[in-house]
N, C-alpha and C positions, 0 to 999 in steps of 0.2 A: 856640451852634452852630445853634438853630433861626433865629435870627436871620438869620445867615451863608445860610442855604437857602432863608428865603424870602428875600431878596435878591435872591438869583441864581436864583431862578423868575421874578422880576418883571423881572428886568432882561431874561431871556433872550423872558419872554414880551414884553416891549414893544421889541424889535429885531427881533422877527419879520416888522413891515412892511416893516423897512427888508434885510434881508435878502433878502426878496419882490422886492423893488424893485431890487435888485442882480443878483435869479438871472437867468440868461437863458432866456430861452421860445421855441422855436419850432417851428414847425407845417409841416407839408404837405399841401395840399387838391388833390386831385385829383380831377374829376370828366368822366367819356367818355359823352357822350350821340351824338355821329354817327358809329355805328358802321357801317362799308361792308358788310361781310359778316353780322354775328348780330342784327339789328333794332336801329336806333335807339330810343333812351331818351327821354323828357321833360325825367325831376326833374334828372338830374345836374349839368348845367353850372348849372341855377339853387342848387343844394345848394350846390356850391361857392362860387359868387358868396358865396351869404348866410354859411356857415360865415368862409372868409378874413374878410370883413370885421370879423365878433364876435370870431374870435380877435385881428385886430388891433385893435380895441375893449380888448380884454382883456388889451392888451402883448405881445403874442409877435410873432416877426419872423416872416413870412409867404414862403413860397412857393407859388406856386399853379402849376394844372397843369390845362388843360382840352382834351377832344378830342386825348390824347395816345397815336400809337403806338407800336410797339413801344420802336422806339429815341429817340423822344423821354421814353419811360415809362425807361428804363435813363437817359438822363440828367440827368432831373428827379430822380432818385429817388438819384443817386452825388452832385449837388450837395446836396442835403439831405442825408443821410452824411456828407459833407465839412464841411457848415455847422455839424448838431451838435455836436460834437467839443467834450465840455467844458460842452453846455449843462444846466441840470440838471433842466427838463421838455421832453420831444418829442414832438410830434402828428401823427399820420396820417389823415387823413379821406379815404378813398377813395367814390366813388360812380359807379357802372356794372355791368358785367355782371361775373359770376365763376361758377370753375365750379370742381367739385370732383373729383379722379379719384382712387381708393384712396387715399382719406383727406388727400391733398395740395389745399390751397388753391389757387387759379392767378387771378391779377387780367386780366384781359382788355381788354388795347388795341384801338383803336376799330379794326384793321387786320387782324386775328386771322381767320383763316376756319372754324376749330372742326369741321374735317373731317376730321382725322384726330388722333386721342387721339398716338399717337406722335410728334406737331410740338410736343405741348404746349407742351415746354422750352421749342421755341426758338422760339412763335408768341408766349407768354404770359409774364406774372410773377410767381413765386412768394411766395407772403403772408410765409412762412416766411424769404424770402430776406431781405425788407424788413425782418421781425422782428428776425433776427440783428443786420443792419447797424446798427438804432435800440440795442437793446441793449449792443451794443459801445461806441456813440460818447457815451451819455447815462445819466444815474442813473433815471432816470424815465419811464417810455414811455407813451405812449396811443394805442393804435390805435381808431378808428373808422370801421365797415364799413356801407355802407348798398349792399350787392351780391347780398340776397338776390331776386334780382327773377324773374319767371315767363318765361324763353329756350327758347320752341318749336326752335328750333336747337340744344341742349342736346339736348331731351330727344329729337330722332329720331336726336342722335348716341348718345344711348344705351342709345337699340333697335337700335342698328345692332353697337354694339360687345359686345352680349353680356354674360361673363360681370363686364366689368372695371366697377366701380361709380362711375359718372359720374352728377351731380348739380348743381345752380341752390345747394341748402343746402350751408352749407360748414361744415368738420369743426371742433372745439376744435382750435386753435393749441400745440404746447408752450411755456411763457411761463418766461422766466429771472427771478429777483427782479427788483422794481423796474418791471414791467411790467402794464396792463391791457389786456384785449381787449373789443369793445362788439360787438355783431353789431346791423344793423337786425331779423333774426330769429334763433329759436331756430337751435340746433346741427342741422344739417343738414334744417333745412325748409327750406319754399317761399316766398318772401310777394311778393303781388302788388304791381306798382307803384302810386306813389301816383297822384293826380290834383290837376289847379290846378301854380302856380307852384313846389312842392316835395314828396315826397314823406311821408307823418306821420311817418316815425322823424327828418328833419330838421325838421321844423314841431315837432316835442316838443322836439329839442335847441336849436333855435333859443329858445324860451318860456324853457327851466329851464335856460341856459347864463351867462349872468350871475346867475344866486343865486350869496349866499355861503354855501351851504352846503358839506360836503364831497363831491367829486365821485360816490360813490356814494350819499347818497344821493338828486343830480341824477339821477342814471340809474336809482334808482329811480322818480322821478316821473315822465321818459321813458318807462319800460316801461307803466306804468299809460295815460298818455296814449297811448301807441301804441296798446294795447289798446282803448281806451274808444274810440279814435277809427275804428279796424279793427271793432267788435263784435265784441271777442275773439278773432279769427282770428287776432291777431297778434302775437306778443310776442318783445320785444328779449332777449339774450344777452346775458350779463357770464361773464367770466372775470380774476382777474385773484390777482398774488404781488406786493403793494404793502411796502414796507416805512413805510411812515407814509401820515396822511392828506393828501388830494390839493386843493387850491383851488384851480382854473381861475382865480378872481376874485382878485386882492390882497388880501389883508386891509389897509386901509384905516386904521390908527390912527395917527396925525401924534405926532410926537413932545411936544408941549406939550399931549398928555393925559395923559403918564406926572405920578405924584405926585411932587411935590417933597420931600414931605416923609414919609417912612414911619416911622409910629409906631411907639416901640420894644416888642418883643413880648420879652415872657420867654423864657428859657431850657427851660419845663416846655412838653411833648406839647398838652396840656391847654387852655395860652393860644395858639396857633398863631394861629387867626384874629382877624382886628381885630374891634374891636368895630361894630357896626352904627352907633352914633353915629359914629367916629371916620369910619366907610366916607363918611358921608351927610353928612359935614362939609362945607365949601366949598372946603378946601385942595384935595378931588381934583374935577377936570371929573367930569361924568357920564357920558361915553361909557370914561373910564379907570376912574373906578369899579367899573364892571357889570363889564370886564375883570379888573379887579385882584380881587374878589371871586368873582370864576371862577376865577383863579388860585388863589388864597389858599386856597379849599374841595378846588380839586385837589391842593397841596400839601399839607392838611391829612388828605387822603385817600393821599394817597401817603408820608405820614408813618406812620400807621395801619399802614399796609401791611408798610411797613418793619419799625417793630417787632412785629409780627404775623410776619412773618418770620425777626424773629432770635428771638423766643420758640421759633417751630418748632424755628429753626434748634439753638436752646441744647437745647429737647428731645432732637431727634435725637443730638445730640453726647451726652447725658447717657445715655439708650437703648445707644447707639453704647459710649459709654465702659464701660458697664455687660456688654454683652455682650463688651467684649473683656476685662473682669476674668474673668469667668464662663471666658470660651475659656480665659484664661492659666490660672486653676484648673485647668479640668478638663486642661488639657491636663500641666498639675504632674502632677495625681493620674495620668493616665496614664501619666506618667514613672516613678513612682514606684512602681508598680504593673507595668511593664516591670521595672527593675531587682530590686523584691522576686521577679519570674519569672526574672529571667535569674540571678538566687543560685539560689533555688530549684534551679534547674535544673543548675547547676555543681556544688551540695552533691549529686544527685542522679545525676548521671554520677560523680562521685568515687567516690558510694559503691559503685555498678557497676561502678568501675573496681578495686575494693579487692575487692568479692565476686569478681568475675573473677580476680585475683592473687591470692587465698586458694584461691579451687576450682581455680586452674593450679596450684598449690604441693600441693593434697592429692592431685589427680592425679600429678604427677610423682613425688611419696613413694611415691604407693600405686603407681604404673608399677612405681618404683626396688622398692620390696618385692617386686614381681611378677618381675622380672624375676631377684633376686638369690634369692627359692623357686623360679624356675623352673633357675635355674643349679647349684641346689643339689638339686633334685632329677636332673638331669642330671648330676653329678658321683658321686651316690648307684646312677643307673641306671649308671651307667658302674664304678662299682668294682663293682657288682655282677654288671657283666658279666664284669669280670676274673675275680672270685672265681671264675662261674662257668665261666668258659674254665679257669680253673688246676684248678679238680678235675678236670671231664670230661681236660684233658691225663694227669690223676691216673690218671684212670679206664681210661682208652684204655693207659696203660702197663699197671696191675696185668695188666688182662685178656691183653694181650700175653705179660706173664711168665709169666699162669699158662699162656697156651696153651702156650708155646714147655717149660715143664718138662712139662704133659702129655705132649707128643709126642715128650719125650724120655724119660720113663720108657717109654710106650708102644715106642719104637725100643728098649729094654733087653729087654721082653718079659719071660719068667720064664727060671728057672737052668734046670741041665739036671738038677734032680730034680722039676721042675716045679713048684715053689715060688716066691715072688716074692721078688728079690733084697732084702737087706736095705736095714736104712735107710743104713746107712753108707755100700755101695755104691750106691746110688742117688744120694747127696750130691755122692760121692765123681765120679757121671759124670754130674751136670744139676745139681747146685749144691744149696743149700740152697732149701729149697719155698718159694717166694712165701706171708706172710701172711695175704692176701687169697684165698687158692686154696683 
């Protein structure tokens, strides 16, 4: 398997010239120095000269653009657009004047009169405009800006215009993957022109544009030299969302440097790279050597990496696995711990429900008792009401009797010896004498 990997590093890394050598590269150099309205420039149109010809030095298909207005600046700039389409690095080298206005970039054709901020749109061309276009058409973009220059016409249009922030320094770009931005100066300064045949931010790129180094850090050495060449006043701007590193120059390795013959390497982490004898042997050239031992140390390290990676990885998974035992636990025990509450709870409402239907049940007895003493005391009040009505009826007669026989002896009076009649006759005319009398 390690075999099989470095293989296919070695193979991939020694096709990479030829790959190089297949991409397609092209550039746009544009440079406006005879400007009619905002002061003529020096460096520009020599910028450009020099840049086109290094890029075509350096294989890219070239369009150039010099002393271009408006509408020759629209369609210099739609034919590049057009030409891109598919290529997989694209260059824009602009050099001349620019100006910035609430935070939008604007490229300035040599035709431009800079008198009223409101023509912008349609006097000038937007950086942003350019950017989109190169991004759409191309995997790879590189703008290079050498337009921070010192425009006395600038700066009394932007004492005239107040509050709206008009500037020479131009603002950070929004940049999609796959694109870098270069400025000759920082993000919104100032930087004077140069002097002689070109200006130092092209005099720097001109020096460090055929290294093969990687493109940043050629542009770090630029920035340094601009510096050093300014006495510090001066320093270049990089921005950039690159998705790999960038070579302006070919890598350079012909194909009958690759080894013919690549020693077999074990299967074990451990043996990955060849040995130093085998490297220094004579089967491989020496320029494929230095390569393939660069390769080889970088596969070896990105082997490392790997299984340094699936360690974590097994880690994490084992961590991972562990805590989701633990959750299934606890989450059991919570179940379990639920249901012994919801019996709980069922055995507990029953038994509420039983004490309830025992104290209804002694209620209704003790009601039914209440109710069958209270009925029985009412049938006791009530015969005793009768008893009592039946005597006083009793009563009301005696008394009656007796009246009605006093009034009737009384109506007898006595005989006529003045004596009272006997018992006989007295019976004999009121009846026999009431009991009770």
């Amino acid at each position: 398997m390690v075999r099989i990997a470095i293989a296919v590093i070695c193979l991939l890394f020694f096709s990479t010239d030829l790959n190089a050598q297949s991409e397609r590269r092209l550039a746009l150099v544009i440079g406006n120095s005879a400007y009619q309205h905002a002061g003529a420039l020096a460096d520009p149109a020599n910028d450009a000269a020099a840049l086109a010809q290094e890029f075509k030095t350096l294989g890219f298909e070239v369009i150039e653009g010099r002393d271009l207005d408006r509408a020759d600046m629209d369609r210099t700039i739609r034919q590049f657009a057009s030409a891109l389409s598919g290529a997989e690095i694209g260059v824009f080298f602009y050099a001349g004047h620019a100006v910035q206005v609430d935070g939008q970039d604007y490229l300035v054709p040599i035709d431009a009169y800079l008198k009223d901020a409101s023509q912008f749109d349609v006097e000038m061309v937007r950086l942003d405009v350019v950017l989109q276009a190169m991004e759409r058409a191309s995997k790879t973009n590189i703008i290079f800006i050498d337009a921070s220059t010192n425009n006395p016409v600038i700066s009394d249009l932007a004492d005239r215009m107040g509050t709206r922030q008009i500037s020479s320094g131009l603002a950070p770009p929004k940049l999609a993957d796959g694109t870098l931005v270069n400025f000759s100066a920082a993000s919104s300064h100032v930087a004077h022109d140069g002097s002689g045949a070109s200006s130092a931010y092209t005099r720097a790129l001109l020096k460090h544009i055929r290294s093969e180094q990687d493109l940043l850090t050629v542009l770090g050495r630029v920035q340094e030299d601009v510096s050093q060449t300014t006495g510090g006043l001066r320093s270049t701007w990089t921005d950039f969302r690159l998705r790999k590193r960038i070579y302006l120059v070919p890598q350079s390795v012909a194909v009958t440097d690759a080894p013919t013959n690549v020693p077999d390497i074990p299967d074990q982490a451990s043996a990955v790279a060849i040995s130093r004898e085998e490297l220094a042997g004579p089967q491989i050239p020496a320029p494929g050597r230095a390569r393939l031992e660069a390769a080889m140390k970088a596969a070896e390290a990105a082997m490392l990496e790997a299984e340094s990676a699936r360690e974590e990885a097994r880690r994490v998974a084992a961590r991972e696995a562990e805590a989701a035992e633990t959750t299934k636990a606890r989450l059991e025990a919570e179940k379990e711990a639920a249901e012994a509450a919801r019996e709980r709870t069922e055995l507990a409402a029953k038994k509420v429900g039983q004490e309830r239907a025992k104290k209804a049940g002694a209620k209704k007895a003790a009601d039914a008792r209440k109710e069958s003493s209270r009925s029985e005391v009412l049938r006791q009040a009530e015969k005793t009401e009768k008893v009592k009505g039946t005597e006083s009826a009793h009563s009301v007669r005696f008394v009656i009797a007796c009246r009605r026989y006093a009034q009737c002896v009384d109506t007898l009076g006595f005989g006529s010896d003045g004596m009272l009649h006997s018992e006989p006759y007295v019976q004999a005319k009121c009846g026999s004498r009431p009991s009770q009398c």
